[in-house]
C-alpha positions, 0 to 999 in steps of 0.5 A: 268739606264739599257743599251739601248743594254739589256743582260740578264743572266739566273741563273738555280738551278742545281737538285733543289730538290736534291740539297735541300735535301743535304743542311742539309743532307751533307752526301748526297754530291756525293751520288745518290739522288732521290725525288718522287713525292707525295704519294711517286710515280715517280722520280721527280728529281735526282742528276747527280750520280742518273742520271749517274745510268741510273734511268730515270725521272718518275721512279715508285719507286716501280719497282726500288726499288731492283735497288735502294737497290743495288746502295745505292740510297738515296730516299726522298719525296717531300717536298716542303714547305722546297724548296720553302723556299729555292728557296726565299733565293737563289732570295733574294741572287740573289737581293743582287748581281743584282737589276734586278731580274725576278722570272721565276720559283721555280729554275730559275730567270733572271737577267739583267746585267748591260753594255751592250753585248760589258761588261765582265759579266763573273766575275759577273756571276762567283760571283754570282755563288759562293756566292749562294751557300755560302750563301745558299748551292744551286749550280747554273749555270749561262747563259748569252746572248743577249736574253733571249732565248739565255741566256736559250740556255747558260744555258744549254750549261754552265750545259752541257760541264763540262769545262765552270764550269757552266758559259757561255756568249753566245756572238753573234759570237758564237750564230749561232754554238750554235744554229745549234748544239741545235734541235729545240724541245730543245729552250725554247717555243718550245714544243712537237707540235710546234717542229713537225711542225718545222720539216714538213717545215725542221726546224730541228734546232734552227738555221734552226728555226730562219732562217725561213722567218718572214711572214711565221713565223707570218702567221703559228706561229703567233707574239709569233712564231715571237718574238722566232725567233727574240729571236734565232737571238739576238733581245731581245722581251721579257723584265724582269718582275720583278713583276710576274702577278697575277695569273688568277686562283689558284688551289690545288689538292692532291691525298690521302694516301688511299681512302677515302670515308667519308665525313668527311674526304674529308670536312678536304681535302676540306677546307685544300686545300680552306685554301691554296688557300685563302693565295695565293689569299690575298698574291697577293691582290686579290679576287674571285668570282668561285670556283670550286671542282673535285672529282676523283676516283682512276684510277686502279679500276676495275670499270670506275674511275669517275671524278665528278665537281662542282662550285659555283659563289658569291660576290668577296671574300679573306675570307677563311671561306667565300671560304671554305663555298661555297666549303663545299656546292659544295663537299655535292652536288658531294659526294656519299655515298659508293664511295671512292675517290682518289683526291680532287682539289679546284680552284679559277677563276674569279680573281681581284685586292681587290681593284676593288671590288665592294658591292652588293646593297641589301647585308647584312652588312657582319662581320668585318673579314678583317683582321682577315686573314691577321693576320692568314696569318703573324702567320702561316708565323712566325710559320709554314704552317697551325699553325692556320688553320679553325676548318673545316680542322682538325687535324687529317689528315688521307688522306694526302698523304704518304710520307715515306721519307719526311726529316724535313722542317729545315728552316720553322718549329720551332719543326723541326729545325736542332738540332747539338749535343754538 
């Protein structure tokens, strides 16, 4: 049973996507590291040697490309199928160390410890520490606190002040230091307009935050500006949820290698991007009633960029060739002949449990295809992203997007398996 006195330790990836890279890369180790967003645009992550060097979050790689040449900055393009992969085993590491696990996002998690505020965690955050990065070669930092927006604060502070060596108990006589040495835009759910309007009232800090009255917090923020500060003074409102919720709306866009203007190849986009939409879908069982298609064209043309929409609504659905129908109908009815378009995305709403579905009286019998994705779905686990895929999404793939430096995906690819020479 958890204690009645809850604690919660926040366990954050250090430079998540650098730090993937230098997994299978151990030549990296202590070199500067850079990953770019896709077609190889921004910085989107760095290592701390990178950061060191000044290069800045949202670089254009090609105005620092004579930086990067002089200072042997090691550039990589996202590859997210390997950090994904990655992220599942350091949550699956996680699980073995502490059986209360919330996935928060792709390099956090919370953790509930067991014992109370007035327990040692230390030792146990300082096992998990080590054993992650054993067990997969991630480093991480390690937060923990009463909250779980103190334990966010821990975090930051554990990765901030190199003598902690990555953990950090936030106990309660040290929060109100802690929270007036923290600017208010910097507590987790304070964003840039919320901080602005902190400052109106003088909140300047998180500890002038959390000292703000509770009715005028209700009154101006609401419960959600309520139960933030609540948080900040040690009371825990938010509980671990360890079962994500079913997203309400799914969404894949990419923006091309090159303009594309042929019909054709936006169908292989199109449907590609349906595909993957389709196993997020059943992976959460359920189904979707909209679909909804845009079309962009590139924003530096000469001409206004356009940005073109359509949806269709029909029966609920998980079937990937049901889905990429009504997407292929939508994209005929948006495409212009002559037009190049620089970005497709496809997105799924009106979202519900496959349980719940409910016929349609005067439908036709439709075919026997209910499992038939879900074996396609267990094959391309077993074989890799796209091993199976609809005839409508090809193989040629010349609008993917570049990626000049993309490693292998070592751990999801069988042709792309790291190979250790005699």
């Amino acid at each position: 049973m958890p204690s009645a006195e809850p604690l919660f330790a926040l366990v954050d990836c250090n430079n998540f996507y650098a730090s993937c890279q230098r997994v299978f890369e151990p030549g990296l180790r202590g070199k500067p590291v850079v990953v770019l967003s896709n077609n190889d645009g921004c910085v989107i992550a760095r290592s701390e040697e990178a950061k060191a060097l000044g290069i800045p979050m949202g670089a254009p790689i090609f105005k620092w490309q004579k930086f990067v040449r002089q200072h042997g900055v090691a550039v990589r393009s996202a590859n997210f199928e390997l950090y994904g992969d990655l992220s599942g085993r350091v949550v699956d590491s996680l699980r073995a160390l502490c059986p209360e696990v919330e996935l928060y996002s792709i390099d956090e998690s919370f953790l509930r410890l067991d014992g109370g505020p007035q327990a040692d965690p230390l030792p146990l955050a300082r096992a998990i520490r080590e054993k992650v990065v054993r067990w997969t070669g991630i480093p991480v930092s390690v937060g923990i606190a009463s909250t779980k927006t103190l334990a966010k604060l821990a975090n930051r502070l554990a990765k901030k002040l190199i003598r902690l060596e990555g953990v950090l108990h936030l106990r309660p006589e040290w929060v109100g230091a802690a929270l007036a040495r923290t600017k208010a835009s910097e507590v987790w759910g304070i964003g840039r307009r919320l901080s602005k309007r902190l400052e109106r009232v003088g909140a300047h800090t998180a500890a002038q935050v959390a000292a703000l009255p509770d009715a005028w917090l209700r009154r101006e923020l609401g419960v959600v500006g309520l139960r933030l500060a609540l948080e900040l003074r040690g009371t825990a409102c938010a509980a671990l949820e360890e079962l994500p919720p079913d997203k309400k709306q799914i969404m894949t866009g990419r923006s091309f290698g090159h303009k594309v203007s042929a019909l054709a190849e936006l169908e292989e986009a199109v449907s590609t991007f349906v595909a993957w939409n389709g196993q997020k879908l059943r992976a959460q069982g359920s189904t979707a009633s909209m679909l909804w298609l845009s079309l962009h064209t590139d924003p530096f043309d000469w001409n206004p960029p356009a940005h073109r929409v359509a949806q269709a609504g029909f029966a609920p659905t998980d079937q990937t060739h049901v889905l990429t129908g009504h997407a292929l109908r939508a994209l005929r009815s948006l495409h212009e002949p002559g037009t190049s378009y620089k970005k497709a995305t496809v997105g799924l709403s009106a979202i519900h449990p496959a349980a719940n579905r409910q016929g349609e009286l005067f439908a036709a019998t439709p075919p026997r295809h209910e499992g038939l994705w879900q074996v396609v779905d267990q094959i391309n686990g077993k074989f890799g992203k796209d091993a199976l895929r609809t005839a409508a999404a090809g193989f040629g793939r010349d609008w993917w997007m570049n990626q000049h430096h993309l490693s292998p995906s070592y751990t999801t690819r069988w042709d792309q398996l790291l190979e250790v020479g005699d």
